[in-house]
N, C-alpha and C positions, 0 to 999 in steps of 0.2 A: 207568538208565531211558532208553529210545529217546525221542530228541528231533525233534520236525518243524519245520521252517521253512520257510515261502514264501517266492519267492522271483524277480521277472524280472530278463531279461536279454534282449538283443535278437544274433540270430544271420542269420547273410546266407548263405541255401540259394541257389544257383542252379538257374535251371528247365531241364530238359532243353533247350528252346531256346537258352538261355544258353551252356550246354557244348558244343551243337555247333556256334553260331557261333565260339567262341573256338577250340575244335579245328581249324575251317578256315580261320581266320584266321589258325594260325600253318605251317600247310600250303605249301608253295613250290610255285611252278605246277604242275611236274608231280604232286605228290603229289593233288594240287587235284583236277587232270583226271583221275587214275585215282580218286578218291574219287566222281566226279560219274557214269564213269561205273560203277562198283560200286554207286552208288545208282541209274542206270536201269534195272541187272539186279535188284535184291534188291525195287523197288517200284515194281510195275505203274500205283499210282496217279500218278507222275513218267513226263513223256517230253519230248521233246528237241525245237525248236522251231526253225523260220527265220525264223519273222515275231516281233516283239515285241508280245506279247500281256499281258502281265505285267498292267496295269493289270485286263485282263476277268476275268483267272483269278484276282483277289482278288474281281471281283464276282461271281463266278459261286459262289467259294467262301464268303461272306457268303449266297449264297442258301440253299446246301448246310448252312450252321448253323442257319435257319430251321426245319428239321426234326430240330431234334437232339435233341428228345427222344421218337422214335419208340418206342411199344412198352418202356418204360422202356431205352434205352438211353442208355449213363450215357456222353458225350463225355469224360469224364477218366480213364475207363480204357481209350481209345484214345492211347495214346500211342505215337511212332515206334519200329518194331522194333529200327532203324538208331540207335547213340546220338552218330555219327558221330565212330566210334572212328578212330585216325591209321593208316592202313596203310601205312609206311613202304617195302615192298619194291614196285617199281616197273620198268618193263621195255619203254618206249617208246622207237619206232624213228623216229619222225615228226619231223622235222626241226624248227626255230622258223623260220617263213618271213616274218620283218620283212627291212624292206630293208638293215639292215647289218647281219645275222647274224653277231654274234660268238662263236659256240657254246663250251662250257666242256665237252669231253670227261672222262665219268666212268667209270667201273669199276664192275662187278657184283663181291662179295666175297667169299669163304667167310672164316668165321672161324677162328681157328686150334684151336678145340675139335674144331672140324667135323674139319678136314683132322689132327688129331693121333686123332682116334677111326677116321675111316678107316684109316691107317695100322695102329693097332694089330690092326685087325682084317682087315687085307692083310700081315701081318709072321708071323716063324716062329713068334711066340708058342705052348703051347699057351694049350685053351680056360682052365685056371684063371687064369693067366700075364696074358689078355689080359683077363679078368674082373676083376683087381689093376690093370693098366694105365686100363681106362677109368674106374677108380674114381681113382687117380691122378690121371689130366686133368681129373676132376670138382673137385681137391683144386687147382688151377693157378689164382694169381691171375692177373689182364687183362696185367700185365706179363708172363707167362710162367713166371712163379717158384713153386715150393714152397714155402712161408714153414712151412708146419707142419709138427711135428716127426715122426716115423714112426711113434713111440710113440704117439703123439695117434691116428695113424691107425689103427694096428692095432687099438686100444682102440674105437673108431669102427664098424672089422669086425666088428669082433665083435659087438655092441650091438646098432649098426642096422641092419646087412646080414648076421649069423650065419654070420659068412666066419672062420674062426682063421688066422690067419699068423703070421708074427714080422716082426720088423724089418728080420733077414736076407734073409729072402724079396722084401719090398719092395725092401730095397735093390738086389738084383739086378734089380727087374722094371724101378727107376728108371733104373738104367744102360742098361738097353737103350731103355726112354722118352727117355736126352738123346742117343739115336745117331736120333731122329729127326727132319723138319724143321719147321720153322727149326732151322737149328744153331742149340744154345744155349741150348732150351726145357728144362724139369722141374729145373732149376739151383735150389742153394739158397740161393746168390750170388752176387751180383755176380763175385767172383774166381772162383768156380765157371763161372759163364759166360761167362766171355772167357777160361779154360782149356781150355775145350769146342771151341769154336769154333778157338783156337791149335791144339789136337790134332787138330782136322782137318782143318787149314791144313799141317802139320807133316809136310814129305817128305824131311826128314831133310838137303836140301842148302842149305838159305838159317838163313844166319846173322841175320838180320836175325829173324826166327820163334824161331830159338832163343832169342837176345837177350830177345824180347819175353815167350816161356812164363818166363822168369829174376826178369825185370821184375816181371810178374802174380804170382808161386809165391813171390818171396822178400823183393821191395820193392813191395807192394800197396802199403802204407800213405804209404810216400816218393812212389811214384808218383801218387798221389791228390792229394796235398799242395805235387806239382809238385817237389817236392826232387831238383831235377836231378843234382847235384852231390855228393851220398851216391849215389846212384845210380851216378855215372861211377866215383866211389872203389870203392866194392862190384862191379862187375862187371867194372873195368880194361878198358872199353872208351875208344874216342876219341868225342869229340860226334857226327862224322857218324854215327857205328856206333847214339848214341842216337837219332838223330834217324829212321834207320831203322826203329831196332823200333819208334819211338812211331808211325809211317806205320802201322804191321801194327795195333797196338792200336788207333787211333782209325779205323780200319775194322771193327770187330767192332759185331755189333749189341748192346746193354746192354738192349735191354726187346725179347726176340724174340715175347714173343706179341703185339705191337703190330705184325707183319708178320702180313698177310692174302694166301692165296692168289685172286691176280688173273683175272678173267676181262673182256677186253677187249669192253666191248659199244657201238653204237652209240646210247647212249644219250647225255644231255646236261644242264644244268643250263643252263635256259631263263631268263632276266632276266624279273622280273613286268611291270616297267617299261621304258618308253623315255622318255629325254627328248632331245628334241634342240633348237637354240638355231638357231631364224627370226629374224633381225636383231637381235639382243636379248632377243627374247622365246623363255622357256624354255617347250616347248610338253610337256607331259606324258602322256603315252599307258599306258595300261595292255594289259596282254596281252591278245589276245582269247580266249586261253586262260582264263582267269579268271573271260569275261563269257560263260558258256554262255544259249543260250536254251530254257529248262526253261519246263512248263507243268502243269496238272494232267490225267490224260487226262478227255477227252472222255467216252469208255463209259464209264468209272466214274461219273461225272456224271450223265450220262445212267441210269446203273443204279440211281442212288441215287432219282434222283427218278421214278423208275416205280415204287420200293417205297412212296416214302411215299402215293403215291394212288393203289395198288394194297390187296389183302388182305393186311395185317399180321400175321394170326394164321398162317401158315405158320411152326414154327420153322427150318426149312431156309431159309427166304428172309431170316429173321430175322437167323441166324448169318451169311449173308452178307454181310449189310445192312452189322454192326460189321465186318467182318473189309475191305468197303469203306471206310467210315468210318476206319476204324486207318490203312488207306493213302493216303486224301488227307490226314487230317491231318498222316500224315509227309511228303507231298509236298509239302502249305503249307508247313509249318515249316522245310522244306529250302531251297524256295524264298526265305523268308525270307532266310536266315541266309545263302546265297550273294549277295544282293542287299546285304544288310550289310555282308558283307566286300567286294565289291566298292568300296561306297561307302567303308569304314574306310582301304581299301590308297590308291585317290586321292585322297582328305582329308590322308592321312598323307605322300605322297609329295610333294605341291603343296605343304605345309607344309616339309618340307625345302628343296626346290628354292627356296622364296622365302626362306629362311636362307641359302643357300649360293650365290646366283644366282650370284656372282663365281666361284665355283669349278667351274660349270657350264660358264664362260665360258672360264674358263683353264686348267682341270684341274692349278693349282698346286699341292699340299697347302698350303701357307704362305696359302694366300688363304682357308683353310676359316675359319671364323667358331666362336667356343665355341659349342658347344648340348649340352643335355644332354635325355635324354628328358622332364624337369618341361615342358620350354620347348616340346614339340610336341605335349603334351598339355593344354596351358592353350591354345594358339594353334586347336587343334581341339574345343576341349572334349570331352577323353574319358580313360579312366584311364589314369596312365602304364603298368599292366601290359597294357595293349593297346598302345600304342607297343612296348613291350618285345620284344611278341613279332610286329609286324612289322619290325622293325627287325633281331630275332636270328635271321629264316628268309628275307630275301625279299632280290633283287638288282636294280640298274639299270644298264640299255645305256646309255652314255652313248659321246660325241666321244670319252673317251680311254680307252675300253674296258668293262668288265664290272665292276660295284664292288658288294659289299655296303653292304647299309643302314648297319650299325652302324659304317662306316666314316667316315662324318659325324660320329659325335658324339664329343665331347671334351668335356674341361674346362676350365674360362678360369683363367689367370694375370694378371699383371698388368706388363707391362714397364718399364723405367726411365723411358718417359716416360707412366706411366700410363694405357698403353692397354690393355686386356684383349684378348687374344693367344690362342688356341688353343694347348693343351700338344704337340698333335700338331708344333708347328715345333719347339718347347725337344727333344719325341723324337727331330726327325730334325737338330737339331746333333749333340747326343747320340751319333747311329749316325754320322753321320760323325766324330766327333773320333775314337770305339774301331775307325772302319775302317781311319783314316790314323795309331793309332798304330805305336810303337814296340812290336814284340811281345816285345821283349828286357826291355823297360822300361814296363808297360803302364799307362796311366791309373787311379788309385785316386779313387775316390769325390769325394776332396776336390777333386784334380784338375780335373774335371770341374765341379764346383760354380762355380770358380773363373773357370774356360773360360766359362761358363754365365754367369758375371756380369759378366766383360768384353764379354760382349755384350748387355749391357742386361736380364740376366733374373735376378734378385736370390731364390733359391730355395734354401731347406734342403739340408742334404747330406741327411738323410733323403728326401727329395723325388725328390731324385738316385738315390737307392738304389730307388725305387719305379717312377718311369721307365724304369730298366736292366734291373730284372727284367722290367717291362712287355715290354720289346723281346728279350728272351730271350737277352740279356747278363749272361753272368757277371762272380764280383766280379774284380778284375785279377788276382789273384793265379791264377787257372785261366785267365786269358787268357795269360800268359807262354809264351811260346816259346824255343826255343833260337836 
């Protein structure tokens, strides 16, 4: 027998407003500016402003709600066309003209699907050949790799795309897919791919390549594990003779679809922020990129309120009327949500810089102070997933160059004379003891832990181990050298 039960619970929708301040909030300048201006092309009822007017165009737009219920229309299904989706591709020339421009040159990218599907269809393939090939690159994880097996795939052909092959057929189409660039792509391993790349490295006069194809083809597993010395035995070469081929191996790329073909553009990764230090005082500037001056227009205003103390029964003037209405209220609500973010980015910045004044002062890492984002989100009253995400998109000009947000915050330790420390100093002993060691003889875990506590930092080897991988330090035994 069907059973009914009531039942509440409370659930937290955000309003369209909501989503697009948070969208532009975690937007980085330039994304920002092309965002503001794709909203001055898509909504007539937005336009761009020299004077600071902002205060009128809420009261003008408080009058414009006065007649919101014209001829029954209904102001809640006017909502912004615009849902102030992230438009991530970008392609500004315009310089950042603050007075210490320290510009961060970026790259426009093709991805390597792009540049491996051109190829296929610029190559001697034929038409069926290259119809297997781009279904192939469709098959390529973000590393570059084939992980699935051919059977899976032909099974696949057949199914979803009513293609019959064999496996033989792929296989040969694969072959010719890993003779394209990046050496090294459509591999179905690791040994497979630094075989690829050896053979066409491989001119038949350097010992050192041969060495290495020997190395990868016979002692992968030794070589992996760093087992130098079965190695020497198995090949009867002399150390230099190893130490050569391993130069050849650890130049091979190991994840080639993580290579993107580059196209050099003047573009640039603009700081949201400046601060710069007047005799002590840390003076905090936001980008003027950031603070456009938007308004609601004018004729639309004007248009709207000539309908309402005009004839209302025209339907022609009527469908106007909302299709105005749709556009200032997305032009409010835009305006909003920019005025938001601006105030979220220097609430949130001025919050750091008074955490970290001494490190503004002296650009030491050692002088940064714990904070974690709880602690700049209780000082501004706001949720920590908004800290989150000005902190994981946005950058500051500072005295000692160009620094991301998140590069402030750490976590606190406790040192021998119980003072709460920044883990960022314990990381950078850390990088220096694995810089200056012995490569013959390389620092293990414990090592470390021990180094760590003769200098006053009394810390878990698990701790240690958390650290190292932070800093993209392997464990000693792959740090070993000959």
């Amino acid at each position: 027998m069907l059973k009914q039960n009531l039942s509440t619970k409370l659930l937290q929708k955000l309003s369209p407003q909501q989503i697009q301040f948070i969208k532009l909030l975690q937007m980085t300048t330039l994304d920002f500016e092309q965002k503001v201006e794709q909203e001055l092309l898509d909504n007539p009822g937005l336009e761009n402003s020299e004077d600071d007017d902002y205060p009128e165009q809420l009261e003008e737009k408080e009058k414009i709600d006065e007649v919101e219920n014209y001829d029954n229309v209904d102001i809640a299904d006017y909502i912004n066309n615009d849902d102030g989706g992230d438009r991530s591709a970008f392609h500004l020339n315009e310089d950042y003209s603050g007075d210490d421009d320290k510009e961060m040159p970026i790259s426009e990218s093709v991805s390597f699907y792009e540049h491996l599907s051109k190829q296929a269809r610029a190559s001697t393939l034929n038409e069926r050949q290259t119809e297997l090939a781009l279904y192939l690159i469709g098959q390529l994880e973000e590393d570059g790799y084939l992980r699935r097996e051919l059977a899976a795939i032909v099974n696949d052909l057949a199914f979803k795309e009513n293609i019959t092959t064999t496996e033989d057929e792929l296989e040969k189409v694969l072959i010719k897919l890993q003779n394209f660039e990046p050496v090294g792509v459509a591999a179905r391993s690791l040994q497979e791919c630094l075989l690829i790349q050896l053979y066409k490295k491989d001119t038949g006069d350097s010992q050192s390549i041969d060495n290495a194809l020997i190395i990868i083809n016979d002692y992968m597993e030794a070589f992996s594990k760093k087992h130098y010395q079965k190695i020497l035995n198995g090949l009867k070469i002399t150390e230099e003779g190893l130490k050569d081929a391993i130069k050849e191996i650890v130049r091979l790329n190991p994840r080639p679809g993580q290579v993107t073909i580059t196209q050099i553009k003047s573009d640039y990764i603009v700081p949201d922020f400046t601060v710069k230090d007047e005799e002590g005082e840390m003076i905090v500037t936001l980008n003027s990129r950031n603070a456009p001056e938007l308004k609601l227009s004018r004729s639309y205003k004007e248009t709207l309120q000539a309908y309402d103390s005009g004839d209302k029964k025209d339907k022609s003037l009527k469908d106007a009327a909302q299709y105005i209405k749709q556009k200032l209220d997305g032009a409010k609500w835009f305006i909003d949500s920019v005025k938001q973010r601006q105030n979220t980015l220097l609430n949130t910045m001025e919050a750091i810089v008074k955490r970290q004044k001494e490190f503004f002062i002296t650009g030491d890492d050692i002088s940064l102070r714990p904070m974690i984002l709880k602690d700049i989100a209780e000082d501004i009253d706001m949720d920590i997933s908004t800290i989150s995400r000005v902190a994981n998109s946005k950058y500051v000009q500072t005295d000692f160059g160009i620094i991301p947000l998140k590069f402030f915050f750490s976590e606190a330790i406790t040192n021998s004379k119980g003072e709460e420390v920044s883990n960022r100093e314990v990381k950078k002993i850390l990088q220096q003891a694995v810089d200056g060691e012995d490569k013959r003889k390389p620092l293990p875990d414990q090592a470390l832990m021990n180094l760590l506590k003769e200098k006053g930092y009394s810390i878990a080897r698990r701790t240690v181990a958390k650290y190292r991988e932070q800093l993209d330090i392997p464990v000693a035994r792959l740090r070993k050298e000959l």
